[in-house]
C-alpha beads as a LAMMPS data file, in Angstrom:
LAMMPS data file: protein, C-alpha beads

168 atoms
167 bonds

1 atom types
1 bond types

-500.0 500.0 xlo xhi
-500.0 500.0 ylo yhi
-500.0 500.0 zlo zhi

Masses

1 110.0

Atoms # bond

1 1 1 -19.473 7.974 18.107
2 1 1 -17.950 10.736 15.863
3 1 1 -16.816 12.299 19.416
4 1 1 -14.526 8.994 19.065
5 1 1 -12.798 9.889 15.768
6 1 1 -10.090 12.344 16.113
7 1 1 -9.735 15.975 14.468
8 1 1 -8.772 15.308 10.456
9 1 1 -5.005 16.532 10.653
10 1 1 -4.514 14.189 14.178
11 1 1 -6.016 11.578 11.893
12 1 1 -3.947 12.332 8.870
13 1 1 -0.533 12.178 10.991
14 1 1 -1.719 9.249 13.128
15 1 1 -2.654 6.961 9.535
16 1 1 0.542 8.938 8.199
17 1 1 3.083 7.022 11.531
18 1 1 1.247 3.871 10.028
19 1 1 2.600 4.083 7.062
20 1 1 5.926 5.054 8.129
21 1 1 5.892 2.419 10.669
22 1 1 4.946 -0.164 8.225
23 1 1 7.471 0.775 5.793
24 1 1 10.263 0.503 8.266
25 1 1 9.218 -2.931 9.099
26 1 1 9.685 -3.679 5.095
27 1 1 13.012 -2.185 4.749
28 1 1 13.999 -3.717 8.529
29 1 1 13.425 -7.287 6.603
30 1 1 14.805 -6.178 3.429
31 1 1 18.202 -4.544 5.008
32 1 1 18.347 -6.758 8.521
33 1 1 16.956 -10.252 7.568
34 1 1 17.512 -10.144 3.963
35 1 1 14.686 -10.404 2.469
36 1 1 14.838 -8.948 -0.790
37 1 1 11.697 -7.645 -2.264
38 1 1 9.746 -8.952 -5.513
39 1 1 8.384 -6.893 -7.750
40 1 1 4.704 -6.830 -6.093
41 1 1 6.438 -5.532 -3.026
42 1 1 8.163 -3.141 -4.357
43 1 1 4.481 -1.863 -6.031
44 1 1 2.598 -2.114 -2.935
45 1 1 5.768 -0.359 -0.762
46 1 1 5.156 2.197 -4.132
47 1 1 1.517 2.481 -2.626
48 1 1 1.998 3.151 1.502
49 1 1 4.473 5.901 -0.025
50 1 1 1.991 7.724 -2.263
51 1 1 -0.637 7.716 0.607
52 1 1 2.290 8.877 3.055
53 1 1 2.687 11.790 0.897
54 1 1 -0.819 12.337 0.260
55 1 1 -1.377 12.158 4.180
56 1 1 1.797 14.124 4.795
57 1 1 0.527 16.931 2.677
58 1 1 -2.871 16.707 3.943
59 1 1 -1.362 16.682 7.653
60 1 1 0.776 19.381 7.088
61 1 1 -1.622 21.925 5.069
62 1 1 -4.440 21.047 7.411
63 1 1 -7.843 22.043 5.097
64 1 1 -11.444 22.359 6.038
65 1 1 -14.034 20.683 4.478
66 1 1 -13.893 20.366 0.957
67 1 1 -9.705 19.900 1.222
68 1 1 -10.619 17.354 3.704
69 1 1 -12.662 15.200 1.838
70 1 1 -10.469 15.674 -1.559
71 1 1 -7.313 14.551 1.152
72 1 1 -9.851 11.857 2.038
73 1 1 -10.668 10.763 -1.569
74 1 1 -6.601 10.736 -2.480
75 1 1 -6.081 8.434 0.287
76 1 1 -8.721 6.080 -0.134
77 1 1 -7.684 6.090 -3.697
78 1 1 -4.140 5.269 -3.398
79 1 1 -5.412 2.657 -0.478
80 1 1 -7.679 0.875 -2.778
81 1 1 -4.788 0.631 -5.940
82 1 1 -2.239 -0.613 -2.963
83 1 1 -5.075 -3.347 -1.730
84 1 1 -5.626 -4.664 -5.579
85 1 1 -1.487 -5.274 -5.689
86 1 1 -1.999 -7.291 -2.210
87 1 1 -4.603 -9.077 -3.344
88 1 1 -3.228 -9.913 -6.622
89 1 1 0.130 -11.208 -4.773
90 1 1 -1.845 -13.204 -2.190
91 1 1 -3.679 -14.902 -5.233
92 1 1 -0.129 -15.763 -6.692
93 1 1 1.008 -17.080 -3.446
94 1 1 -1.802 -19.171 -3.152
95 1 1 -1.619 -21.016 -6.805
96 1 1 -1.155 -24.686 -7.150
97 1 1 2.864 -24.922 -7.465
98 1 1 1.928 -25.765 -11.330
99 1 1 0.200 -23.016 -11.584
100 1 1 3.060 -20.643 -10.480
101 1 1 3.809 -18.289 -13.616
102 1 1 7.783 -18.593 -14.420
103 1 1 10.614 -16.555 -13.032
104 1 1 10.842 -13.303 -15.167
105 1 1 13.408 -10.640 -15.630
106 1 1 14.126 -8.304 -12.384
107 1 1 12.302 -4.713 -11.994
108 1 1 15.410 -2.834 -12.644
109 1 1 16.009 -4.670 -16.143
110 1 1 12.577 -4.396 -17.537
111 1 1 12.563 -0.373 -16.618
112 1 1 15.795 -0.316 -18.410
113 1 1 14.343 -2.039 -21.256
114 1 1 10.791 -1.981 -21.937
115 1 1 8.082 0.828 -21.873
116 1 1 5.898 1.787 -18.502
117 1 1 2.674 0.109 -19.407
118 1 1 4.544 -3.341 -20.292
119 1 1 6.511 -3.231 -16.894
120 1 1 3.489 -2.872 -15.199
121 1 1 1.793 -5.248 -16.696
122 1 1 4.153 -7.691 -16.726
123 1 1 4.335 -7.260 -13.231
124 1 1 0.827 -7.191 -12.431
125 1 1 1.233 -10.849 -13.909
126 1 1 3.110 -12.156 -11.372
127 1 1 6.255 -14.389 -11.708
128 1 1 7.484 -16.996 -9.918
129 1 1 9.468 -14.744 -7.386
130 1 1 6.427 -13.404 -6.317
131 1 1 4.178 -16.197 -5.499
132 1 1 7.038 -17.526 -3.087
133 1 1 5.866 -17.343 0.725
134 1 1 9.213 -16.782 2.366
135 1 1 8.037 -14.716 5.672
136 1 1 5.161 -14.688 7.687
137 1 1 3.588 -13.487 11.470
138 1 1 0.356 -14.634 12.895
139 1 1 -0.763 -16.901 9.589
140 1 1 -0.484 -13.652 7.379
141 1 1 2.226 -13.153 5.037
142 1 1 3.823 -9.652 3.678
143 1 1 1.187 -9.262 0.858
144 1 1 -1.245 -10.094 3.704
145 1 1 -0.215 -7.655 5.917
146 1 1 0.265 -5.017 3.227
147 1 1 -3.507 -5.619 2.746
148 1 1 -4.212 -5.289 6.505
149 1 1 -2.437 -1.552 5.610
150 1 1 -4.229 -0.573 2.800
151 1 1 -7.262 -1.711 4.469
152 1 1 -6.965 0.760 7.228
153 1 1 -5.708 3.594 5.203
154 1 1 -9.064 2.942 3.068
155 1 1 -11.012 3.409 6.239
156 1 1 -9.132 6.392 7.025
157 1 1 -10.021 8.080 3.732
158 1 1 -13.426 7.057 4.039
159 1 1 -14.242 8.576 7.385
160 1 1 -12.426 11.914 6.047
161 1 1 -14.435 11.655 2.940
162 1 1 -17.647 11.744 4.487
163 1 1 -17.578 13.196 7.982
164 1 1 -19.580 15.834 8.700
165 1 1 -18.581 19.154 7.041
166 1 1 -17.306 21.673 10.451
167 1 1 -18.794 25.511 10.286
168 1 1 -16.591 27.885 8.693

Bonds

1 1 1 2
2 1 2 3
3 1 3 4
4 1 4 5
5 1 5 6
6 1 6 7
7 1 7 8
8 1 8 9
9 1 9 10
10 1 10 11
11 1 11 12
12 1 12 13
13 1 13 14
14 1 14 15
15 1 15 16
16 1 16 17
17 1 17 18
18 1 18 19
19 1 19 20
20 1 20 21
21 1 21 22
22 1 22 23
23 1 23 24
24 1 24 25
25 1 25 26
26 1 26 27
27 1 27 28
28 1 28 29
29 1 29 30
30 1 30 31
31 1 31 32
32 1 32 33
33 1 33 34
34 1 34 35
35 1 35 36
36 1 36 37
37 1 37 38
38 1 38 39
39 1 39 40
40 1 40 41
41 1 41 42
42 1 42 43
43 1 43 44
44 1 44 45
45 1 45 46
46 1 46 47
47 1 47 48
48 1 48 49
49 1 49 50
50 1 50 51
51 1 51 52
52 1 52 53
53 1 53 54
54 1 54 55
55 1 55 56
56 1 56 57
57 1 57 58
58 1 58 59
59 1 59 60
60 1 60 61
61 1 61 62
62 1 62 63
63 1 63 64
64 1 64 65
65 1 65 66
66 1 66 67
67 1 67 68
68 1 68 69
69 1 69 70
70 1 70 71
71 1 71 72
72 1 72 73
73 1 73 74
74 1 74 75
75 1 75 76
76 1 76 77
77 1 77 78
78 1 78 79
79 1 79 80
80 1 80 81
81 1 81 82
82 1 82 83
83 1 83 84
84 1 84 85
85 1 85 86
86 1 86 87
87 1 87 88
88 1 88 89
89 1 89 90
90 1 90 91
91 1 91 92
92 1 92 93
93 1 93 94
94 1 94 95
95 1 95 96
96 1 96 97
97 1 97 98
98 1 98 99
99 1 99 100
100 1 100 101
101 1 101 102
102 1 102 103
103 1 103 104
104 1 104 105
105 1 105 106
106 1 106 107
107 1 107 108
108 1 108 109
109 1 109 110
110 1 110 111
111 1 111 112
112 1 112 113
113 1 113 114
114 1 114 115
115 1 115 116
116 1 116 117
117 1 117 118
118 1 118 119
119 1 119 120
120 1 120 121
121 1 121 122
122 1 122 123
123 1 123 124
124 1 124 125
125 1 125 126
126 1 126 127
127 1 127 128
128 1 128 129
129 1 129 130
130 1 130 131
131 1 131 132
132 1 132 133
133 1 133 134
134 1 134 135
135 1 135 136
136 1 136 137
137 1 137 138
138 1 138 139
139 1 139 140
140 1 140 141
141 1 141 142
142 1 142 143
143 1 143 144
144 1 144 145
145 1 145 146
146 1 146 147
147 1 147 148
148 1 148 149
149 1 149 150
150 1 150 151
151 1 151 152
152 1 152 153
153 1 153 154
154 1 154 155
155 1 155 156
156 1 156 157
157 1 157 158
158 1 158 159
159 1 159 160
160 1 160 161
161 1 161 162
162 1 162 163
163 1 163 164
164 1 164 165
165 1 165 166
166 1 166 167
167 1 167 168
């Protein structure tokens, strides 16, 4: 079976095209549709970026074992903080409508106005923007499909994590 699993650079660019892919679909529905992102999406579009780079880098330097499995642990990392944003946004959009926090301030005002920590937690809260379902394909909505991502990406750092170390 590990015949099946390709070399860890091939694997690094291949899971590196999904994330490019998948943020070209976000910005093709930001830009051509007009969907304008909340500020969940704009966290988990935060997160495919930071594992493109880490897969970028790791595709591009191309280490043996140990680098491999640090590459590995980087990229299930930034998979698993991308997956908790999904998951927290497909709980908001799930909510009883009376449940639904309140509107709050854009992304761009509370960086211009309040510390890190309180912008991301006041994100991480949700808002009414966010819980708001306005886009879908096959039953699965962005956040949904962002979690599909970050899913696979976590698999991808898994299997470079802990395949088999190659002779030197």
């Amino acid at each position: 079976m590990l015949s099946l699993i390709p070399a860890p650079r091939a694997l690094n660019l291949l899971a590196l095209l999904a994330c490019i892919v998948a943020m070209a679909g976000a910005l093709y529905l930001q830009h051509v549709d007009g969907l304008e992102p909340c500020p969940l999406c704009i966290f988990q579009r935060i997160g495919v970026i930071a594992a493109a780079v880490v897969l970028l880098v790791a595709g591009v330097h191309g280490p043996k074992n140990v680098g491999v499995r640090i590459y590995g642990a980087l990229t299930a990392l930034t998979a698993i903080a991308g997956g908790a944003v999904s998951i927290r946004h497909i709980w908001l959009q799930n909510l009883p409508p009376d449940q639904v926090p309140a509107c709050g301030p854009g992304l761009n005002y509370m960086l211009d106005v309040f510390p890190l920590q309180n912008v991301i937690q006041q994100v991480l809260a949700g808002s009414g923007e966010c819980a708001e379902m306005d886009w879908s394909f096959l039953g699965l909505s962005l956040p949904g499909w962002s979690l599909v991502v970050f899913a696979g990406l976590l698999v991808v750092g898994l299997i470079q994590l802990f395949r088999p170390l190659q002779g030197r």
